[in-house]
C-alpha positions in Angstrom: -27.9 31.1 53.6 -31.4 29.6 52.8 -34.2 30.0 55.5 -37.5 28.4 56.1 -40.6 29.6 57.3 -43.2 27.5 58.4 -47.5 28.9 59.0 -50.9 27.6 59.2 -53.2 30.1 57.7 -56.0 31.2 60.4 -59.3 29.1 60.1 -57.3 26.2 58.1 -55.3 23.4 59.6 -53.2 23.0 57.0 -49.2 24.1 56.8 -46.8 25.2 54.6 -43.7 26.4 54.4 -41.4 29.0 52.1 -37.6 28.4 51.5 -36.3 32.3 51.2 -32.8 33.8 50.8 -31.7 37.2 49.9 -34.8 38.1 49.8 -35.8 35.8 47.3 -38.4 32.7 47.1 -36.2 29.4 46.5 -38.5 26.9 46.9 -42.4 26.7 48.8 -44.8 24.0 49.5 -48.4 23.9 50.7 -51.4 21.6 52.0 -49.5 19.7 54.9 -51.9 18.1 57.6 -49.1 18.4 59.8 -46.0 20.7 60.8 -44.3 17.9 60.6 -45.1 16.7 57.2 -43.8 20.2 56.3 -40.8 20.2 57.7 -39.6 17.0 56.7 -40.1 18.2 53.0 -38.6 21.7 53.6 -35.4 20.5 55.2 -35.1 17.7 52.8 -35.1 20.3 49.8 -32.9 22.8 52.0 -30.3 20.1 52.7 -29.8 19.7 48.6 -29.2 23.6 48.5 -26.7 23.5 51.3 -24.8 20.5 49.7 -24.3 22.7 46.9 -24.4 21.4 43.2 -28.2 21.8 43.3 -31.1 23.6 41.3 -32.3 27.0 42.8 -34.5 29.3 41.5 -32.3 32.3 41.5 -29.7 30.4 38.8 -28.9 31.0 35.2 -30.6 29.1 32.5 -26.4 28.8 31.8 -25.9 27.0 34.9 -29.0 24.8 34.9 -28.2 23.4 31.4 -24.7 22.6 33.0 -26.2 20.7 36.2 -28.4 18.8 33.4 -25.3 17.9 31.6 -23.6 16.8 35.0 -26.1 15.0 36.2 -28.0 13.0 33.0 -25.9 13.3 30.2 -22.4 13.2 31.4 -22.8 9.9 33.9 -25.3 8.3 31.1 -23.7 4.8 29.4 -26.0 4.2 26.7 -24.8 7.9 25.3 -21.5 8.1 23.4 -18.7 9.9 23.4 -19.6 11.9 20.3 -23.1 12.8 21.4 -21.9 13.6 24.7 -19.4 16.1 22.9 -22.2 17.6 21.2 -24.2 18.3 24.1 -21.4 20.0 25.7 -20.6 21.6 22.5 -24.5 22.8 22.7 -24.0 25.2 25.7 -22.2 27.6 23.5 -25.5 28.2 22.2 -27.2 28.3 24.9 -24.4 30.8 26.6 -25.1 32.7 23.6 -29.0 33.6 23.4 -29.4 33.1 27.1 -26.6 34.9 28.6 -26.9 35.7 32.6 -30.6 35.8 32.4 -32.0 33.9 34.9 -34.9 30.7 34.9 -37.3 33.2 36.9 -37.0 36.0 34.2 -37.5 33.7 31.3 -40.9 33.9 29.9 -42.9 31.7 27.3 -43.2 34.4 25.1 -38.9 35.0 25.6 -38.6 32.3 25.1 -40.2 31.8 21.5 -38.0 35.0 20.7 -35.2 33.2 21.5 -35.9 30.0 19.4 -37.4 32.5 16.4 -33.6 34.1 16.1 -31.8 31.0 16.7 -33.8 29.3 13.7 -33.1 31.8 11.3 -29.6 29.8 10.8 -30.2 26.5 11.6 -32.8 23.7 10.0 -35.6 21.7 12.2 -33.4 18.9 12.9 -30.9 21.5 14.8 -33.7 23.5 16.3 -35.4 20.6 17.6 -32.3 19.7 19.3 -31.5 22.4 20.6 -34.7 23.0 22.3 -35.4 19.3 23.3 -32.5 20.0 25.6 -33.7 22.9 27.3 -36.9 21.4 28.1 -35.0 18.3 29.7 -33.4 20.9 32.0 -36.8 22.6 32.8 -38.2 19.2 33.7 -35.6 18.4 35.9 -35.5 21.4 37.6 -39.3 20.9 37.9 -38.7 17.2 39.4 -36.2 18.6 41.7 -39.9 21.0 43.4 -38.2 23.9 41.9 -41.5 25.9 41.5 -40.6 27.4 38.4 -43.1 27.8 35.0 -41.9 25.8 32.1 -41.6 28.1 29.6 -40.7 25.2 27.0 -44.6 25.0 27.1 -46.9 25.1 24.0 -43.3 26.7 21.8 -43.2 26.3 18.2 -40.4 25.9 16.0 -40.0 28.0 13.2 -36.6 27.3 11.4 -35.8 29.2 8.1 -33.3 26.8 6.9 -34.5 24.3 4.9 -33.8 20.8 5.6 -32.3 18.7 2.8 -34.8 17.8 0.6 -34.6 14.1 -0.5 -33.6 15.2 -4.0 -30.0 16.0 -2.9 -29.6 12.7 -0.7 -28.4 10.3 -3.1 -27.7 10.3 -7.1 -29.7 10.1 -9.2 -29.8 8.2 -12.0 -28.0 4.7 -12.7 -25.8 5.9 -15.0 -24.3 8.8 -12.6 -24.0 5.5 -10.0 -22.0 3.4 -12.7 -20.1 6.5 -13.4 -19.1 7.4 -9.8 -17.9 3.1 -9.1 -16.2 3.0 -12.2 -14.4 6.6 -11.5 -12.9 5.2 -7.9 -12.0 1.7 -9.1 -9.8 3.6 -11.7 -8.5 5.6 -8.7 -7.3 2.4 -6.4 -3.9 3.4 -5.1 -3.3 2.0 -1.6 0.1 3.6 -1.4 -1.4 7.0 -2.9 -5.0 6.3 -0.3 -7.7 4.4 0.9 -10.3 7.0 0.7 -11.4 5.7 -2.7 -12.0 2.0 -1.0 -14.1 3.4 1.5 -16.5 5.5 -1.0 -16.8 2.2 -3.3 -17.0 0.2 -0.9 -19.5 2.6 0.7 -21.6 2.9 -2.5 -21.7 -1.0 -2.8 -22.6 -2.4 0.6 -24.9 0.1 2.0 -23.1 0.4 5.2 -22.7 3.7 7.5 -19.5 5.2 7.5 -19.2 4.0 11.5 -20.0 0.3 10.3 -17.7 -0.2 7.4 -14.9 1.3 9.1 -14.8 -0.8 11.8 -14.9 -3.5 9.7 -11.9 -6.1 10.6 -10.7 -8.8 8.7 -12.6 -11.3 10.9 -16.1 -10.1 9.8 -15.4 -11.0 6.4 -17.1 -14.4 5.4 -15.1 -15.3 2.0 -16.8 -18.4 1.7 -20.5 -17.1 1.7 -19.7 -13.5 0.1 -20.9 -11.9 2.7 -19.9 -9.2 5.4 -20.9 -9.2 8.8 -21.3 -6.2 11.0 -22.2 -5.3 14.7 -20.4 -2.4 16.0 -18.9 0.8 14.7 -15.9 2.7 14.7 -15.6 6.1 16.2 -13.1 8.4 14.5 -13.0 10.9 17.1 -12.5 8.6 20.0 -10.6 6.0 18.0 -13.0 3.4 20.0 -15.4 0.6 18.3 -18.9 1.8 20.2 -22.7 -0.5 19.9 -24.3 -0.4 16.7 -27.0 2.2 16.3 -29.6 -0.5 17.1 -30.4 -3.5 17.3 -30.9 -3.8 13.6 -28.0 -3.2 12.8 -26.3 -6.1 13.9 -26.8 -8.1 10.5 -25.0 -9.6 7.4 -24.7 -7.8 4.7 -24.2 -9.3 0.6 -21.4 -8.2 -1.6 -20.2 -9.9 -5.2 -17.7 -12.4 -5.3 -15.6 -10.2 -7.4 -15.9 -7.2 -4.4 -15.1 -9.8 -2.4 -12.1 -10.7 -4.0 -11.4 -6.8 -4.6 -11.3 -6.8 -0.2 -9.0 -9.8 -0.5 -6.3 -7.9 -3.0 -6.8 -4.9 -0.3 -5.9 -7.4 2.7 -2.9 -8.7 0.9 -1.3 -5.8 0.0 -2.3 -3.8 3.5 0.1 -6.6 5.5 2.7 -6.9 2.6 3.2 -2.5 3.0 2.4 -2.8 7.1 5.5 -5.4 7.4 7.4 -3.6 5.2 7.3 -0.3 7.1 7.0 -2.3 10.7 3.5 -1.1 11.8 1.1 -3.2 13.2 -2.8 -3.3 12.8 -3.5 -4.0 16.1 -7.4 -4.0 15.6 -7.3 -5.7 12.2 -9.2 -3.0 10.1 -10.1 -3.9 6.4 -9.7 -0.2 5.8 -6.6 0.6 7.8 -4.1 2.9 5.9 -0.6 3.8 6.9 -0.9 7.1 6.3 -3.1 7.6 9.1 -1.8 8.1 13.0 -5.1 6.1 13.8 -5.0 4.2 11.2 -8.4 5.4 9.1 -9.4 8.7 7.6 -12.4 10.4 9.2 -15.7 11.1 7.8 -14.5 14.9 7.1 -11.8 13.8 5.2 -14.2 11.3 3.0 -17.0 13.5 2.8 -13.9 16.4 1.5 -13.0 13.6 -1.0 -16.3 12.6 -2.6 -17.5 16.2 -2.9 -14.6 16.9 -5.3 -14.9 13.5 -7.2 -18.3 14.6 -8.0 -17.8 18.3 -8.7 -14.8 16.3 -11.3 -17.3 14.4 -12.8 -19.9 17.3 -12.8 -22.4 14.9 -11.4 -25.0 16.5 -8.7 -26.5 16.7 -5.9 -23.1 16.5 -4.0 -23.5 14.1 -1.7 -21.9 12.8 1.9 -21.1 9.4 3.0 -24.8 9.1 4.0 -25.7 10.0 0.1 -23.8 6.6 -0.5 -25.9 5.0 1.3 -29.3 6.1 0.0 -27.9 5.7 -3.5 -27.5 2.2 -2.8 -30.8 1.6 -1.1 -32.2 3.5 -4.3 -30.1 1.1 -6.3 -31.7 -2.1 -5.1 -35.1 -0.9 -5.3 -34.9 0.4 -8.9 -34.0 -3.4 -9.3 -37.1 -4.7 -8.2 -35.7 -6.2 -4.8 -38.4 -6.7 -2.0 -38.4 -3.5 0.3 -38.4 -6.1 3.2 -35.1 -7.5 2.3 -33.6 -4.3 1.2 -34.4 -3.1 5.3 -32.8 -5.8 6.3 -29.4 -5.3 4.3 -29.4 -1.3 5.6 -30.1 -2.5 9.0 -33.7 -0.9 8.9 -36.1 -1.9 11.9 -39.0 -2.2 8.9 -39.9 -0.3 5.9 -41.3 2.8 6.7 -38.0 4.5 7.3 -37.7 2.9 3.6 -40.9 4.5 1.7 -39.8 7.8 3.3 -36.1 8.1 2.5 -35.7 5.9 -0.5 -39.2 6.6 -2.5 -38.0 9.2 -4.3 -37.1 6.5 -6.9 -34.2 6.8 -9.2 -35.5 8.6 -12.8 -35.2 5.8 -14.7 -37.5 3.7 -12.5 -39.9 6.7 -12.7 -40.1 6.5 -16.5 -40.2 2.9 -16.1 -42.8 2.8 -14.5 -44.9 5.7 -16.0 -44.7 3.9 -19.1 -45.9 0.2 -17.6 -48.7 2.4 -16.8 -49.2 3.6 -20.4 -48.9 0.2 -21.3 -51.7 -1.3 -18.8 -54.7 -2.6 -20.9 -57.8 -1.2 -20.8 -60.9 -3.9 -21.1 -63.3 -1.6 -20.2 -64.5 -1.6 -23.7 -64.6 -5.0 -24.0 -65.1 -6.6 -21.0 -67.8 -3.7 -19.6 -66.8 -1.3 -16.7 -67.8 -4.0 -13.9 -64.6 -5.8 -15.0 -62.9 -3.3 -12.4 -64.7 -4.7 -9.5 -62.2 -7.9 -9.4 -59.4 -5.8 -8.4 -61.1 -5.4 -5.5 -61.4 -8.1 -2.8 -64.6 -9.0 -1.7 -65.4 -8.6 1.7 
């Protein structure tokens, strides 16, 4: 059991006081006026070590990260299901390169090591992740007076896994694009799947998997050709959770005869569903009898597309998110504002745009290296100062 010791060094008023047990420093604090003052802060910190549940010194890095996840991830709201799982899922890592060592054996320079072997397999994004969550733990345990050095401090992050370069995030060239719709409208089967629904429908909207999904039958506006989204649909909870922000909640433009393609869907969904007695108690637009929760998940898409493309030896192989960048390519090779094109992907402004989408398709490339080409040049004619009205004058 913890005890506390309380002194006033000789020649200075002031007091502190030391938290021990087995020998071991838990917990100290210094410059007190009073004895008092002291003791009301020792006892307080003592009384969360005696309730159990609490952050000592003497723990595992193990068991910190698993008070962290008790007490701000787990009880947190805004966080999902899924990202909650993925935490949790994240202490098998941390189990891993951490083991039984404990927070007052871990050094800076350990812990580099550490994040040095762990990024020998994963990318930056996973890295980052990985360590953002350590340091969340430190800084608790650090708010909680746990006089402990944060050894997150001044790390870098050296992954040796490249991240996806933007090159292998969406296709191409128009013609693979035209290729890839034309390839899934020939493949339209409902009672065969749905899977090729969701790609083209995917490819032509611009939506995230999570968003067109959840799509029910009441979001579609028949009348104005448009779709309306503002949630999405989790496929490991089964659940409709918030949009990923506040952009997302928009309307989004589709052709009357895409339109009319989700109006053939609809009809034939609730002829088969009355047919075979099962009910689609959320109205999903994508809702499939083949399915115990009535729609595929993204595995089972992303498994589907990859072959479709290897079949049509078309690369990069993309994802469902590659769907979406292809589209977002796709309206910017056609010249549409990169304001409105934000607003259809549910972008908060273009910046997320210039980085993702301006690798330009080829064609717009060639385009637009021979509009340059093609640019006249006056400076013959109309002498070199001719230049200076590009410029506005200040």
């Amino acid at each position: 059991m913890a005890s506390i010791r309380y002194r006033q060094r000789s020649g200075k008023k002031l007091w502190s006081y030391e938290i021990r047990e087995s020998g071991q420093v838990l917990d100290h604090g210094s410059g007190f006026k009073t004895k008092k003052a002291a003791i009301l802060e020792a006892e307080s910190i003592a009384q969360k070590l005696r309730l159990g549940g609490s952050i000592a010194r003497n723990m595992t890095m193990v068991e910190l990260y698993q008070e962290w996840l008790e007490v701000k991830i787990l009880p947190n709201k805004r966080k999902s299901e899924l990202t909650k799982k993925k935490y949790i899922a994240r202490k098998k890592i941390v189990i891993e390169f951490f083991g039984e060592l404990k927070l007052l054996e871990i050094t800076g320079s350990l812990y580099q090591r550490i994040l040095n072997e762990y990024g020998k397999r994963v990318g930056r994004d996973v890295l980052s992740r990985f360590h953002n969550s350590i340091k969340s733990a430190i800084r608790m345990a650090i708010a909680d007076k746990l006089v402990i050095d944060d050894f997150t401090y001044d790390v870098e992050l050296f992954p040796q896994v490249d991240a996806q370069s933007a090159d292998d995030k969406y296709l191409h060239t128009q013609e693979d694009y035209f290729k890839v719709l034309m390839e899934l409208r020939k493949r339209f089967d409902y009672f065969k799947s749905i899977v090729p629904f969701i790609l083209y429908f995917l490819f032509v909207t611009g939506l995230r998997f999570g968003e067109l999904i959840g799509l029910t039958i009441d979001e579609l506006d028949f009348e104005k050709n448009r779709i309306y989204t503002y949630r999405r649909y989790n496929t490991l909870s089964h659940k409709f959770v918030p949009p990923k922000n506040k952009t997302s909640v928009r309307f989004v433009p589709i052709s009357k005869e895409d339109m009319l393609l989700l109006s053939e869907l609809l009809h034939l969904q609730e002829n088969v569903n009355l047919e075979l007695g099962i009910q689609n108690k959320d109205k999903l637009v994508f809702q499939h009898f083949g399915y115990k929760y009535d729609v595929p998940d993204i595995a089972t898409v992303n498994k589907y597309l990859k072959s479709l493309l290897k079949g049509l030896e078309i690369y990069p192989l993309l994802t469902t998110k590659g769907a979406r960048h292809t589209f977002g390519s796709y309206l910017w090779h056609c010249g549409i504002d990169l304001g409105v094109i934000a607003k259809v992907l549910g972008h908060k402004d273009i910046s997320m745009l210039i980085e993702v989408y301006g690798h330009t398709l080829e064609e717009k490339v060639d385009e637009e290296f021979e509009r340059i080409r093609l640019l006249k040049r006056n400076d013959k004619k109309s002498g070199a100062n001719d230049g200076a009205k590009m410029v506005k004058s200040s």
